[in-house]
C-alpha positions in Angstrom: -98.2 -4.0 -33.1 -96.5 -0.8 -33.1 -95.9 -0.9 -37.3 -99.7 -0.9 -37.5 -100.9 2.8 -36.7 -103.2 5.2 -38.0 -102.6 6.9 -40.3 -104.8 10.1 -41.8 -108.0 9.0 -43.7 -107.0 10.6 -47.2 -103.3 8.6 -47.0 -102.9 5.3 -49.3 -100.4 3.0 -47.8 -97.9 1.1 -50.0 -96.3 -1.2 -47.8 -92.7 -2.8 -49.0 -90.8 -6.0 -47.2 -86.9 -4.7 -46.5 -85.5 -8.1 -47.2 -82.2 -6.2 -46.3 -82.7 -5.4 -42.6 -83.5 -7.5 -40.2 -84.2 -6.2 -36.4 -83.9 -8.6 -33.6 -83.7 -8.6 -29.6 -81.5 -11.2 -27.6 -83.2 -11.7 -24.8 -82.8 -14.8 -21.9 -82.6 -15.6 -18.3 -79.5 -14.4 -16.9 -76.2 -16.5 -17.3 -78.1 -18.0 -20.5 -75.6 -16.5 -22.9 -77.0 -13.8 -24.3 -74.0 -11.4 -24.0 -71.4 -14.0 -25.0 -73.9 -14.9 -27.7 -73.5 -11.3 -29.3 -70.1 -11.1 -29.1 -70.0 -14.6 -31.4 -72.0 -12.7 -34.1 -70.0 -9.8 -34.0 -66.6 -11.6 -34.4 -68.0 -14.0 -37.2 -69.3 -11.2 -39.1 -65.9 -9.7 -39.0 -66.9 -6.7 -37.6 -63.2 -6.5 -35.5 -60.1 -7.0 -37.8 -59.0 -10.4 -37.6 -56.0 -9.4 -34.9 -58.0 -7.1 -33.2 -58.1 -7.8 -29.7 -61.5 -7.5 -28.1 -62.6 -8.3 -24.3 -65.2 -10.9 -23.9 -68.5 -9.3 -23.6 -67.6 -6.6 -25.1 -71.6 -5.2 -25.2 -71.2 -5.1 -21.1 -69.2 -1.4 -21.2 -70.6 -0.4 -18.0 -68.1 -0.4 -15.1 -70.6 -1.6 -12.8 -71.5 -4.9 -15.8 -68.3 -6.0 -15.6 -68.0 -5.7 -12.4 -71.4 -7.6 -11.4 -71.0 -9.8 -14.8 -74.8 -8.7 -15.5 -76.3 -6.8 -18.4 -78.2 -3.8 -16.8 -78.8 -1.5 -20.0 -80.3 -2.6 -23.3 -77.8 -1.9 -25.9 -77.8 -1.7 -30.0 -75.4 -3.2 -32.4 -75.4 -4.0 -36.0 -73.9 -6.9 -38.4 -73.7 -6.9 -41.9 -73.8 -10.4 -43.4 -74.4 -11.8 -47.2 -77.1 -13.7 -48.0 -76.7 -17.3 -49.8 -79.8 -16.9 -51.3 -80.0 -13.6 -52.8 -75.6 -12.8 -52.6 -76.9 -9.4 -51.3 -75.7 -8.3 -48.2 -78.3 -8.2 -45.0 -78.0 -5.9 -42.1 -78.9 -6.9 -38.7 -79.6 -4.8 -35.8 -79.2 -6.6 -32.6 -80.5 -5.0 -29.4 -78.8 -7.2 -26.3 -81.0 -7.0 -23.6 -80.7 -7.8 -19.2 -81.7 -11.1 -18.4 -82.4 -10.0 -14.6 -85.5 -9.7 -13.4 -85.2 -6.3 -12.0 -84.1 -4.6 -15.3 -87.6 -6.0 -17.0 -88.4 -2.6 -18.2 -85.2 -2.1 -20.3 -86.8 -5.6 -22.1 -90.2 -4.0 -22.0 -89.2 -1.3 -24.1 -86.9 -2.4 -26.3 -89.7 -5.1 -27.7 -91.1 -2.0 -29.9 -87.8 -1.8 -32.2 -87.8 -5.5 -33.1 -89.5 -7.8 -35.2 -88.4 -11.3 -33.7 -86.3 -12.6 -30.9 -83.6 -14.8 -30.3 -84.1 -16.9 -27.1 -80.8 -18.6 -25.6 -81.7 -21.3 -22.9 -79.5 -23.2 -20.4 -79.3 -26.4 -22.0 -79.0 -27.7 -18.2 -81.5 -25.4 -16.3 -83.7 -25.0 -19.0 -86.1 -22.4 -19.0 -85.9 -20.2 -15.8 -88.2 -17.5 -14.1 -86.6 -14.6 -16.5 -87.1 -17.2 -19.5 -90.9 -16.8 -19.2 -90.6 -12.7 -18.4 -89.5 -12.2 -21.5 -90.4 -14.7 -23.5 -94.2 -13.4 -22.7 -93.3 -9.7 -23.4 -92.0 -10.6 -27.0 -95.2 -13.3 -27.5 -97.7 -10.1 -26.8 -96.3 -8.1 -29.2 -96.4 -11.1 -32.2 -92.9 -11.4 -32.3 -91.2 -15.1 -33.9 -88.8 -16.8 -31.6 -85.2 -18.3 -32.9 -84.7 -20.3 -30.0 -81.2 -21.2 -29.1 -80.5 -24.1 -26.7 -77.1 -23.0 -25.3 -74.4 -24.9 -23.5 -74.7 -28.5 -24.8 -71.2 -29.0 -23.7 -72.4 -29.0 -20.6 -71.5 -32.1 -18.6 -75.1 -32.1 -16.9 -76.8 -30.7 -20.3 -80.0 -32.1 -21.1 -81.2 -30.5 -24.2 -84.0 -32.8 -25.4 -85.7 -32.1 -22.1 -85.2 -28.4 -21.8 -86.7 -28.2 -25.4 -89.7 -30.0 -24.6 -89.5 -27.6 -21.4 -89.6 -24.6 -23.5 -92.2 -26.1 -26.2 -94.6 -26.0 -23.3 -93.7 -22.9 -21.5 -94.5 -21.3 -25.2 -98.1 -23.3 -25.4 -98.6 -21.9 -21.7 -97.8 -18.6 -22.6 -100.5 -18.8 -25.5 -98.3 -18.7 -28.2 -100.0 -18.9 -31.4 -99.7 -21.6 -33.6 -97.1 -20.0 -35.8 -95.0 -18.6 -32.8 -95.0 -22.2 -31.4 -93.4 -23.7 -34.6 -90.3 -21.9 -33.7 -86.8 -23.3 -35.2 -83.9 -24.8 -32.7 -80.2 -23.8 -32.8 -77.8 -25.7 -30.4 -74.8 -23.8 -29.8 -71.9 -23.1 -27.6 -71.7 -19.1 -27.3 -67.5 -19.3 -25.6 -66.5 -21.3 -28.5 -68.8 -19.9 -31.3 -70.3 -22.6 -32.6 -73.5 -24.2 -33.5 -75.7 -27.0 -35.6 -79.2 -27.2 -36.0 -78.5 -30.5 -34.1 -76.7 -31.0 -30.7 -73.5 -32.2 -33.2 -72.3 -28.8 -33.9 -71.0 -27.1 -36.7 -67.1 -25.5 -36.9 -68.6 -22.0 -36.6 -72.2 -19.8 -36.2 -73.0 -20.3 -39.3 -76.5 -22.4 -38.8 -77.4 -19.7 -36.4 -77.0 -16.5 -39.5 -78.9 -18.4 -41.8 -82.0 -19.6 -39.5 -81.7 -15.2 -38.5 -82.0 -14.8 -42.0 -84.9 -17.2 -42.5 -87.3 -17.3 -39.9 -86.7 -13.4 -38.4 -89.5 -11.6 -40.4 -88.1 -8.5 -43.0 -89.5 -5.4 -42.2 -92.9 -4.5 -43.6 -93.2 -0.6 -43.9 -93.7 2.4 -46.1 -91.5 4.2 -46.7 -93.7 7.2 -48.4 -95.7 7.3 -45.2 -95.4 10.6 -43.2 -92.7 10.0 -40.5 -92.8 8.4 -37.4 -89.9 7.7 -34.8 -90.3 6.3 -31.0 -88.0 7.2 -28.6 -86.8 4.1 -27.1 -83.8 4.3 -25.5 -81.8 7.5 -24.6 -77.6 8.3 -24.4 -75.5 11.3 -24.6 -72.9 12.7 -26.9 -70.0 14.4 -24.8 -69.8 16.6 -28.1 -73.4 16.4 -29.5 -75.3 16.5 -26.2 -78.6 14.1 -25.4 -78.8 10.9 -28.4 -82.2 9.6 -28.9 -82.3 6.0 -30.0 -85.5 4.7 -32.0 -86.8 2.7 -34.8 -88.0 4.7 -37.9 -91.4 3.2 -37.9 -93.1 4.6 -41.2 -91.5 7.6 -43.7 -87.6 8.1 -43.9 -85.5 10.9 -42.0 -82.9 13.2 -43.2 -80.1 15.0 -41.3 -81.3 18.4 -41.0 -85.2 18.0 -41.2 -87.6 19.8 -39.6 -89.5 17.3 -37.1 -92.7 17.2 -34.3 -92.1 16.0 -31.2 -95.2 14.9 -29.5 -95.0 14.6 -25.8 -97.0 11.9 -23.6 -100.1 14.8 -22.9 -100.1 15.3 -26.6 -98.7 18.4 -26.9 -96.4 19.3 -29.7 -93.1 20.9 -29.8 -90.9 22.0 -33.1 -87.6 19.8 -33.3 -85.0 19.3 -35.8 -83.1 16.2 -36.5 -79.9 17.4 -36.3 -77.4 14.8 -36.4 -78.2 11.0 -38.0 -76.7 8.2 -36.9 -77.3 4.4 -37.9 -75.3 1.3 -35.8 -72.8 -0.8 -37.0 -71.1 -3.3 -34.9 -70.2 -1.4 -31.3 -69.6 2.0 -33.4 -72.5 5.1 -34.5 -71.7 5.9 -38.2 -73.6 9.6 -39.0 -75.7 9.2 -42.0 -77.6 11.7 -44.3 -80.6 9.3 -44.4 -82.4 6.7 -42.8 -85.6 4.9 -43.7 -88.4 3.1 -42.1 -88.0 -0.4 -40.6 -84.1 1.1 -39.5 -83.0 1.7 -35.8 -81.4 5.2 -35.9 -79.7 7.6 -33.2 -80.8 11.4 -33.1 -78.1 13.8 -31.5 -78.8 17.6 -30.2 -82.4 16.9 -29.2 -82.8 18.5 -25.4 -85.5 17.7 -23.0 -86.2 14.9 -24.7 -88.2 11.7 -23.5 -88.5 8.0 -23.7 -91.8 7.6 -25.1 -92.2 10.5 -27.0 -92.7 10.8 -31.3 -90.9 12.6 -33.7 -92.9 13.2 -36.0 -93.3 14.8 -39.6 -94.7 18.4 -39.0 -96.7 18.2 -41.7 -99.2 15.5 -40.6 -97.7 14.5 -36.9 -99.6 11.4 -35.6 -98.3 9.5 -32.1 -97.2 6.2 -32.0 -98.4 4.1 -28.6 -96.5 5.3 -26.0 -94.4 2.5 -24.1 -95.5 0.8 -21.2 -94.3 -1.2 -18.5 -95.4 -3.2 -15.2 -95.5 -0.8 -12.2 -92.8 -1.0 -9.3 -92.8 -3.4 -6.6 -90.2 -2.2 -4.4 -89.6 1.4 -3.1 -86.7 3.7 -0.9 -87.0 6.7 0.6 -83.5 8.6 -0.7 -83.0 11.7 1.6 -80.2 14.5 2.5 -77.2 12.6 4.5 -78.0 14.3 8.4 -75.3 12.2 10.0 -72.6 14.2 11.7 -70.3 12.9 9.0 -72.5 14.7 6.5 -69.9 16.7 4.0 -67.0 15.7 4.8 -67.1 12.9 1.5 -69.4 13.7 -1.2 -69.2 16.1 -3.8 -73.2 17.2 -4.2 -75.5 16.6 -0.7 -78.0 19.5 -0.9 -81.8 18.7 -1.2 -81.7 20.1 -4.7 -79.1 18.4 -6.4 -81.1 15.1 -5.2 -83.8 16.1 -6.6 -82.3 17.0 -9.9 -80.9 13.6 -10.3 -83.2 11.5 -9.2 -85.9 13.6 -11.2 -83.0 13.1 -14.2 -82.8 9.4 -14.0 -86.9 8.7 -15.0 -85.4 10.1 -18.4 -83.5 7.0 -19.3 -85.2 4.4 -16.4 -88.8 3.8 -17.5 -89.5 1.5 -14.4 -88.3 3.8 -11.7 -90.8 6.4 -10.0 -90.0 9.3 -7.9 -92.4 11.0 -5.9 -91.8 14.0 -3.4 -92.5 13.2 0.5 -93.8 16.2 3.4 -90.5 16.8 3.6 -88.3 18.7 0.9 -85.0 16.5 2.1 -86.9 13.1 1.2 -87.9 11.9 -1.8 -89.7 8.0 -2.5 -88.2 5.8 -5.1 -89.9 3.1 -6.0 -88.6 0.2 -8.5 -88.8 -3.4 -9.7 -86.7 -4.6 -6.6 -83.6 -4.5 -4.5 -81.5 -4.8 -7.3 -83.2 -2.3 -9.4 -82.4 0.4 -6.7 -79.0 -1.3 -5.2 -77.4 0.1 -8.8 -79.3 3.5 -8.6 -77.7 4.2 -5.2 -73.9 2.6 -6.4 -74.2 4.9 -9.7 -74.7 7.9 -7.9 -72.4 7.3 -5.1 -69.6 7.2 -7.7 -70.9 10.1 -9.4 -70.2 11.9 -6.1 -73.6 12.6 -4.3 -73.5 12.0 -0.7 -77.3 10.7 0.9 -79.2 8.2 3.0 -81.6 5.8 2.2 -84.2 4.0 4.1 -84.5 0.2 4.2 -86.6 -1.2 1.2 -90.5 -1.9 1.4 -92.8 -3.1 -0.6 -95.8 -1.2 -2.2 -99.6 -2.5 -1.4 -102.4 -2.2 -3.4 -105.7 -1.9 -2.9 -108.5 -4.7 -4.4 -111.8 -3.2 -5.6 -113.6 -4.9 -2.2 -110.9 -2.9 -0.2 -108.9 -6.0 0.6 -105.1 -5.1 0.9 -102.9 -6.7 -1.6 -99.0 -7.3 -1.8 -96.8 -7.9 -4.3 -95.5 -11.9 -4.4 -92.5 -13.6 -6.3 -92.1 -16.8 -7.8 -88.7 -18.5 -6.1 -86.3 -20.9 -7.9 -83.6 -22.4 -5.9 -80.9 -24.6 -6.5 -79.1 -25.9 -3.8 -77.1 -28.8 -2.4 -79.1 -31.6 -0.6 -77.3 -31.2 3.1 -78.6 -27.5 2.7 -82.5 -28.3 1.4 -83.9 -28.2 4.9 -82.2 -25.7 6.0 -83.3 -23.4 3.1 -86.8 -24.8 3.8 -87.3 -23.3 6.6 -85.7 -20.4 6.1 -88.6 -19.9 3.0 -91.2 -21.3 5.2 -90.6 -18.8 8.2 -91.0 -15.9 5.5 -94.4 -17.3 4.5 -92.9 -19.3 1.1 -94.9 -21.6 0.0 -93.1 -24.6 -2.0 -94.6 -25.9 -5.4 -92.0 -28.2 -6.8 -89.2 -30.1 -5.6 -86.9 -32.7 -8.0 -83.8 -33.7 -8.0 -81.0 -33.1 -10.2 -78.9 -36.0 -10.1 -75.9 -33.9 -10.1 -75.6 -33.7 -6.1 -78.5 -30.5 -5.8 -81.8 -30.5 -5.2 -84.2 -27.7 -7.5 -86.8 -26.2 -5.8 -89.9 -23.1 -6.4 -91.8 -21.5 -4.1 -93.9 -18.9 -4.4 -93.4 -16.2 -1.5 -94.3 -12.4 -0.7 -92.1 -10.0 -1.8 -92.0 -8.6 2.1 -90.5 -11.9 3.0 -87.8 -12.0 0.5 -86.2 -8.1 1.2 -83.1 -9.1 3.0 -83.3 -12.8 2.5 -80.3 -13.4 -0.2 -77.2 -12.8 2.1 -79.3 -15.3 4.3 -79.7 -17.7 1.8 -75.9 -17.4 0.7 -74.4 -17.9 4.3 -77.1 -20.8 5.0 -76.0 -22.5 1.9 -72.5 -22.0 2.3 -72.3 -20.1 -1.0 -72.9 -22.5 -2.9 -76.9 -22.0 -3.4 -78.4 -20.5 -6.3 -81.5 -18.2 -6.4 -83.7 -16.4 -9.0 -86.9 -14.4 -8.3 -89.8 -13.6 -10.5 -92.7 -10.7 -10.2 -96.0 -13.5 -9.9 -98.6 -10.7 -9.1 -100.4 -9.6 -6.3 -102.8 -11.3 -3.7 -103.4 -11.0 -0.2 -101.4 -10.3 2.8 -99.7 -13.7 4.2 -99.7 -12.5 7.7 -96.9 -11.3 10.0 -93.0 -12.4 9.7 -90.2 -12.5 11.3 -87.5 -11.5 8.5 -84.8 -10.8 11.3 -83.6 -12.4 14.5 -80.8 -10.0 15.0 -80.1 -6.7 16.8 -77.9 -4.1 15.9 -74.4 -3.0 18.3 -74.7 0.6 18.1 -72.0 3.1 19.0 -73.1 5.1 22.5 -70.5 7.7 21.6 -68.5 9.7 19.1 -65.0 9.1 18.7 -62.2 6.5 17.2 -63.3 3.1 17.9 -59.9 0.7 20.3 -58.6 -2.6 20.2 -59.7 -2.4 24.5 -63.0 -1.4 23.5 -63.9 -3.4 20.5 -62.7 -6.7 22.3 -65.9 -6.3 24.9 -67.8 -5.5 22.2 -67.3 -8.6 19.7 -67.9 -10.9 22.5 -71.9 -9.9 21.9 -71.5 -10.2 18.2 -70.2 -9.5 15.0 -68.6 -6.6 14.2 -68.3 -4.2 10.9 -65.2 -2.2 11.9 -61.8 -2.5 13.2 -59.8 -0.5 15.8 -58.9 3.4 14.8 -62.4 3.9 12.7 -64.3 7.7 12.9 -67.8 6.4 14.5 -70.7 8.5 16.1 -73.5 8.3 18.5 -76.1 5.8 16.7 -74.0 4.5 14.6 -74.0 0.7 13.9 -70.8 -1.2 14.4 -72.0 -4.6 14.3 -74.7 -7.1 14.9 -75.5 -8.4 17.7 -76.6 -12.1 18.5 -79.3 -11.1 20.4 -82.7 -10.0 19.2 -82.5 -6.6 20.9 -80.2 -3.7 19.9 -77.6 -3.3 22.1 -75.3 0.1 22.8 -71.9 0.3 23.4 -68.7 2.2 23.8 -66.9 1.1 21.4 -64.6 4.1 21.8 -63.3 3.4 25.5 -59.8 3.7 26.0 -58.0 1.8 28.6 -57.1 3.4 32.0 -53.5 3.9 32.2 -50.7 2.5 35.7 -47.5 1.2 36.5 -48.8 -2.0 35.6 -51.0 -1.6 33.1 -49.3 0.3 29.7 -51.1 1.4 26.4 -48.8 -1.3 24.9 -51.4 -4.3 26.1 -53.9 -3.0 23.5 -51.0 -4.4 20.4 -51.9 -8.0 22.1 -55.5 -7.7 21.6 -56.4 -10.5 19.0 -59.6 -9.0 17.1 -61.7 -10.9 15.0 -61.0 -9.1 11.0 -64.5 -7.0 11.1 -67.5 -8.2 8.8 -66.9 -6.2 5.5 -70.4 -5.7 3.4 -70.9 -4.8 0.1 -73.6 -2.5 -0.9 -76.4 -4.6 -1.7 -75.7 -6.6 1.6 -75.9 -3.2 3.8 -78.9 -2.3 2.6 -80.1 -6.1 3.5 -79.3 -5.7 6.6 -81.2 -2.3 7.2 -83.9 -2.6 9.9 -87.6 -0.5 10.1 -85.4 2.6 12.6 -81.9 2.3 10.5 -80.5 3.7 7.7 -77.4 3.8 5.3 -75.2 6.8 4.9 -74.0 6.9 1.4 -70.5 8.6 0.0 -68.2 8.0 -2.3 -66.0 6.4 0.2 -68.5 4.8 2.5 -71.4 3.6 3.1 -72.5 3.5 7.1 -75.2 1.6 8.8 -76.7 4.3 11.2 -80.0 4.5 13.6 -82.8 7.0 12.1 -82.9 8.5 15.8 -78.8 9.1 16.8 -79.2 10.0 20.7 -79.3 6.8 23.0 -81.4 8.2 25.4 -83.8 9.3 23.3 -84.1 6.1 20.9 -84.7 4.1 23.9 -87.0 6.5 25.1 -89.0 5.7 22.0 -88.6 2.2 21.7 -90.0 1.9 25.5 -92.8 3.9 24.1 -93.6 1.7 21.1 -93.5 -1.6 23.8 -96.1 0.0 25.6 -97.8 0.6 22.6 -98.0 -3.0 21.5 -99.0 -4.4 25.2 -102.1 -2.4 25.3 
């Protein structure tokens, strides 16, 4: 563990047990209850006034959290609650943490400020592919588990056999034999309330005192030289870049001269010079902090996550953090569609650079490397998602770009066999749509490993499948299912190639000219498939404006305008009945993407568009590529 580093040969250490701190991570599949869970503590603590009013999940402040109803960033908070025991009062840091898998590095680092975790679980679902993510990442670093079986109003909730589920998934995970013997709250996070039985108590009460009895007390010393990891980082529109850590060993005082040590080892002077502790969903500046504390640093520039403040004196690193590799990558280039500059704000090769070379600051599990070309630049991640929120945040921050469909990222084995990347599928879906989905998984090279049914109408299946198969496969799954299916992907690990797949039986409708798409024209056109935009829309030449329901791509005019008589009047084109055009989100547009397409990114659009515009000369090249094959 982190708390356990050198220290200089002629140093004595006197460690002390802060029995009045306590430091602890929520973390949970997604939908578990983790947010809602927090915002239970913070209300029963009386951290808001009683008639304060307070949105629900009030620790998702990001637009695009609320929006999605997912945690993305880790966040820090703080209660302050007595003790029974002592009657002294005990402070509790609570980190709340994403319970998608694609945000696993925001868990991975957050594990090194926190000395025990509280685990909600589904007390229907049980535990789910996240579940054992994280619940692995907090047992390698000796961390206790509180866990929490949440839901039991549930009309389907079954919690004796999720907690017998979750007793083994800790004695798979090689959970020691303390770790194992890990103390069960039932709850209800939307009506705060819990019991250490399935009979709950009026309030959260059984939860605060198991936190205060089984979450270990800090062990540190607090004489020690300093020594701060930079976990997490913010910024202070008045006080510039905020570094978030946990005082490890020594105390800090505003003002003090500090070491930075950087990842090569080099060391740089620094000052700490604005302190601030947490407390409830505010920063309260401090002269003081001491070890075992979690504690924000304001006015420290350059700054990165991994790095050690240190005491100047005697500066000694701390483990820097570490976390599993990307999966998934992008490439992110300069927009080089005729509409290029007519929407965004910043397009030039340089300002892409600068924030996608920005964002490794604060996003330990991206990577950005530089291409041949100066206009392209690879981003690779922990999956679609991962990347979908990297391209909506800087769309709304007003860059303008284009990105390539995602791909996954082989590795080589020691014998020089290729390897990809595979993912452990849970589905959940009704039991007219089980074949269907089946299939679907079978086609991609899925292979299933347990099928059971619910007895509440679905039918819960896991496959385990390549990554390649599963890029573009969730709309799929959604329309197939009606919906109504439910799907949640895991990183398994890597193993040979499965072979060829077919991931798309579609072609694209792509726009043979530039102009404003008609009624005349896009009535021919939706006759050979779906289409993505209405009548009176700006399109140019290899653009996509819809998909076609054959295998093959397929151009037309969608910007023909009928020929004008006596008899025929540009008033027919107000009878034209057109089909309300296929509107996509984000994530589903870059589903969609094939191998030669890409999407054209603004802050008002997004456009599917061919990598190679002309239509003679993209068929030119796809001719070629035929011949190619044949031989």
């Amino acid at each position: 563990m982190l708390s356990q580093t050198l220290r200089p040969e002629n140093y004595e250490t006197m460690t002390i047990e802060r029995t009045d701190l306590r430091n602890i991570a929520i973390i949970a599949h997604v939908d578990h209850g983790k947010t809602t869970l927090v915002d239970g503590l913070l209300r029963q603590s009386h951290t808001f006034r009683d008639n304060q009013q307070v949105a629900e999940r009030v620790m998702d402040s990001n637009d695009l959290e609320r929006e999605r109803g997912i945690t993305i960033l880790a966040k820090n908070t703080a209660i302050t609650i007595p003790d029974p025991q002592t009657g002294g009062q005990v402070k509790i840091n609570i980190v709340d943490t994403p319970g998608h898998a694609d945000f696993g590095g925001e868990v991975e680092r957050v594990m090194n400020m926190v000395d025990g975790v509280l685990l909600p679980v589904d007390a229907a679902e049980g535990p789910m592919p996240q579940t054992r993510f994280v619940l692995k990442k907090a047992l390698e670093m000796g961390h206790k588990a509180v866990v929490v079986i949440n839901k039991v109003d549930r009309k389907d909730a079954e919690p004796a056999r999720v907690l017998n589920d979750t007793f083994d998934l800790f004695i798979e995970l090689g959970a020691t034999e303390q770790q194992a013997d890990f103390p069960i709250v039932y709850a209800v996070a939307t009506t705060q309330r819990a019991g250490l039985t399935p009979d709950l108590g009026p309030d959260l009460s059984p939860l605060f005192d198991v936190i205060l009895r089984h979450i270990p007390a800090p062990k540190v010393d607090l004489d020690a030289p300093l020594q701060l990891l930079v976990t997490a980082l913010g910024y202070d529109d008045y006080r510039g870049v905020t570094a978030v850590g946990r005082v490890h060993a020594g105390r800090i005082h505003a003002g003090q001269k500090l070491a930075r040590i950087q990842a090569d080892g080099s060391i740089l002077p620094e000052a700490a010079r604005y302190l601030y502790t947490f407390q409830g969903l505010k920063k309260v500046e401090v002269d003081e902090v001491s070890a075992g504390d979690i504690v924000s640093l304001a006015g420290l520039e350059g700054i990165a996550i991994g790095e050690t403040l240190a005491d100047p004196l005697e500066p000694v690193a701390l483990p820097t953090i570490k976390v599993e590799e990307p999966t998934v990558r992008m490439t992110f280039g300069v927009n080089t569609s005729p509409f290029a500059g007519r929407e965004g704000k910043w397009g030039t090769s340089r300002k892409l650079r600068e924030r996608l070379f920005d964002e490794l600051r604060t996003n330990v599990a991206l990577r950005v490397d530089k291409t041949d070309s100066a206009e392209n630049f690879l981003v690779s991640g922990r999956g679609e998602l991962h990347l979908g929120i990297l391209i909506e945040t800087m769309r709304r921050e007003g860059y303008e770009f284009q990105v390539s469909r995602p791909e996954v990222i082989y590795h080589k084995a020691e014998d020089g066999v290729t390897l990809e990347p595979y993912e452990e599928v849970h589905v959940e879906t009704s039991a007219d749509t089980v074949g269907v989905v089946v299939e679907m998984l079978g086609s991609r090279r899925g292979k299933m490993m347990e099928m059971h049914d619910t007895g509440q109408g679905t039918t819960r299946m896991v496959f385990v499948a390549p990554t390649r198969g599963l890029l573009g496969f969730r709309y799929q799954f959604l329309t197939s299912t009606r919906g109504m299916g439910v799907m949640h992907t895991i990183f398994r690990g890597y193993d040979e190639m499965a072979g060829p797949m077919n991931t798309r039986n579609t072609g694209s409708i792509v726009a043979m000219e530039a102009g404003t798409t008609t009624a005349y024209a896009l009535e021919n056109a939706e006759q050979r498939g779906t289409l993505f935009v209405g009548p009176g829309v700006d399109v140019y030449e290899g653009m996509v404006v819809g998909e076609s329901s054959r295998g093959a791509d397929l151009p037309i005019n969608v910007c023909k305008k009928k020929h004008l008589t006596n008899t025929r009047s540009s008033r027919g084109d107000m009878e034209i009945r057109l089909t309300p055009p296929r509107s996509m989100s984000l994530d589903e547009a870059v589903e969609y993407l094939a191998d030669d397409e890409l999407l054209e990114v603004t802050p008002e659009n997004f456009r599917i568009r061919k990598r190679i515009l002309d239509t003679e000369a993209r068929g030119k090249q796809t001719k070629k590529a035929k011949e190619l094959l044949e031989e």
